[in-house]
N, C-alpha and C positions, 0 to 999 in steps of 0.2 A: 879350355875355357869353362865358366863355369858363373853361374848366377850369382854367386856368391863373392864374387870378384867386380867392381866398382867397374861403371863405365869410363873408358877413358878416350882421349883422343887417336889414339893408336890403335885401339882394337872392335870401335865400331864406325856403323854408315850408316847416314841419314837417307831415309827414305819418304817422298812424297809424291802420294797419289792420289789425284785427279781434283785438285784443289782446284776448283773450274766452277764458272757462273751456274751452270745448268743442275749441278751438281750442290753446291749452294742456297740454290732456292729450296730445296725439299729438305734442310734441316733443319731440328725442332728442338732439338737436346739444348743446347746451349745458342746465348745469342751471337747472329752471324758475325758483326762486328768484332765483338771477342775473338771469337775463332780464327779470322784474319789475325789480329794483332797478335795473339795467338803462335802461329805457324810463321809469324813472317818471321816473329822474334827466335824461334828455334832452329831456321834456315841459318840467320844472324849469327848466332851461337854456337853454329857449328863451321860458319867460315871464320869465326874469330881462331878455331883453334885447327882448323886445315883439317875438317874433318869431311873425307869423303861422301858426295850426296850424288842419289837421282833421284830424279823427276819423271814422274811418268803421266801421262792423258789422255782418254780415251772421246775416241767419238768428236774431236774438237770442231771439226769443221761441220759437219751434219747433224750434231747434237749437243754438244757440252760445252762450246767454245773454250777460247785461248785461258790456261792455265794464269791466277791471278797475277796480274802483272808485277804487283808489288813483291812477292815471292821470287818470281823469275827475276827482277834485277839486282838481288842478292846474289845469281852467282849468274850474270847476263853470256859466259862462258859454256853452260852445261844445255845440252841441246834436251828438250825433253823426251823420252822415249814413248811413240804413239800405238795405242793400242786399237782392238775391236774387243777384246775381250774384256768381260766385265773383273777378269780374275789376273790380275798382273802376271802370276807365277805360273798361270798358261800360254805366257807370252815367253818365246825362246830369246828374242833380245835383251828381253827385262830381267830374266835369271840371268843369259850369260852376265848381267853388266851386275847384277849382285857379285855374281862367282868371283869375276873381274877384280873388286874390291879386295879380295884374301882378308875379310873378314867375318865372324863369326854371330856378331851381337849387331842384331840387324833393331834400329830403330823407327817405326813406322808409323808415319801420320795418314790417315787417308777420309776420302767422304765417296761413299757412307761407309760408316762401323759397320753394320752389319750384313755388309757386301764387299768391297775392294779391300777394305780392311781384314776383315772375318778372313776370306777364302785363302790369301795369299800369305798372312800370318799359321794358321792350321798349316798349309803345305811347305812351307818353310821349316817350321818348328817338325812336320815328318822328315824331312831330308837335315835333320839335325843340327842347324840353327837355332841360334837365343834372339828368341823374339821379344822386342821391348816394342809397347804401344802405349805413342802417347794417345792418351784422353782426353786434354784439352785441344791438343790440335787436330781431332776426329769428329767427324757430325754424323750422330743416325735420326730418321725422319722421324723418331718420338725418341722421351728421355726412355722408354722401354724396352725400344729397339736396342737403342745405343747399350742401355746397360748389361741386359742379356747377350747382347755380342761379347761386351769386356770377359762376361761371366764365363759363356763358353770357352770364351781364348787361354784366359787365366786355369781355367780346368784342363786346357790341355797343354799348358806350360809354360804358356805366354806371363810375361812381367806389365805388369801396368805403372806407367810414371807419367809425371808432365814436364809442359817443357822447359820450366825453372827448374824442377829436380835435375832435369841434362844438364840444365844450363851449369850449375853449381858445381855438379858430379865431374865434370870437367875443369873447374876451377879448383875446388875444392881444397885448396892452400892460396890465405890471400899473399904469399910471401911469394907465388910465381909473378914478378913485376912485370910483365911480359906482356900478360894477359889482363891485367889487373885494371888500368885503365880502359880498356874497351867494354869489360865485364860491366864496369860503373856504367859507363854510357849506355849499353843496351837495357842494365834495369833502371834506369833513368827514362828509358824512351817506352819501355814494353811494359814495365810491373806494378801498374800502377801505383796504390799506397806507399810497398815498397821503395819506389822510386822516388815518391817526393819522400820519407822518411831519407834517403841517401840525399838529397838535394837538403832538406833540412839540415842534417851534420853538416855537410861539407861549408854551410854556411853560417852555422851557429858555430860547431868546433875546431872546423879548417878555415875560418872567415876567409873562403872562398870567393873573389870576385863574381859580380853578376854574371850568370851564362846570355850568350847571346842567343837565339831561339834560334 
């Protein structure tokens, strides 16, 4: 494996943690709304192409409450893994179920940056993993936080992308027909501009009948 090598459906796992109300209220980086659409659309995007995910959350009942619903009914299947610890990759469930996956290019959304993200990104990346962090689907409680966590990760070998770069990086030939219609539908629903620019063609140059909403 090796950075230099495209992500693909085959050889990573999405990870998400602690996308949860209580966890949500304390960030500042980007607006929270976003960050939802955000993260639900990169869950989306990785069940369009059978790409292995966990969920993890910490403190739900006494602290953080239930992980954002809209997220969880993307893959309503995948039970989320509950933690105490603020640092996932000190949790023995949460590794083995990485291990689990037999893969290498670990993709990781989490709140906040520069804690759940930060700690279990760095121990990962030591036990010799390719860490990908997304950005946009990450919140730290000031844009400072957030950016100095990206900074130190990236200085110790972490990849920074967001979740349209997955999302593409995995389509990334529109000739796989496969995938190709869901692809549309998801930047239709999540990418904004982009999405009504794809609704514009379809309708000026595909004279695409009206979608129903």
């Amino acid at each position: 494996m090796s950075k230099f090598e495209l992500l693909d459906p085959q050889n990573s796992v999405l990870i998400f943690i602690d996308h949860q109300p209580q966890m949500s209220f304390g960030v500042a980086n980007i607006d929270r709304q976003q960050l939802k659409n955000n993260t639900v659309a990169l869950a989306k995007a990785g069940k369009i192409f059978n790409v292995p995910v966990i969920y993890t959350s910490v403190e739900t009942e006494s602290f953080s409450g239930y992980i954002w619903p809209e997220l969880l009914a993307v893959h309503p299947d995948v039970a989320p893994i509950e933690r105490t610890s603020m640092n996932s990759w000190e949790d023995a469930a949460f590794v083995e179920a990485v291990k689990a996956t037999g893969r290498k290019k670990l993709i990781i959304s989490a709140l906040w940056t520069e804690v759940c993200l930060t700690f279990p990104a760095l121990m990962a990346l030591g036990e010799g993993f390719e860490v990908y962090v997304v950005t946009d689907t990450s919140g730290g409680t000031s844009v400072d936080a957030h950016e100095r966590s990206v900074d130190r990760m990236v200085q110790a070998g972490a990849v920074p992308v967001t979740w349209q770069q997955v999302l593409l990086e995995y389509q990334r030939d529109w000739a796989r027909k496969e995938t190709y219609d869901p692809v549309m539908d998801l930047v239709r629903e999540h990418s904004g501009a982009y999405g009504m620019g794809v609704d514009y063609a379809y309708t000026l140059v595909h004279k695409a009948p009206a979608r129903k909403a």
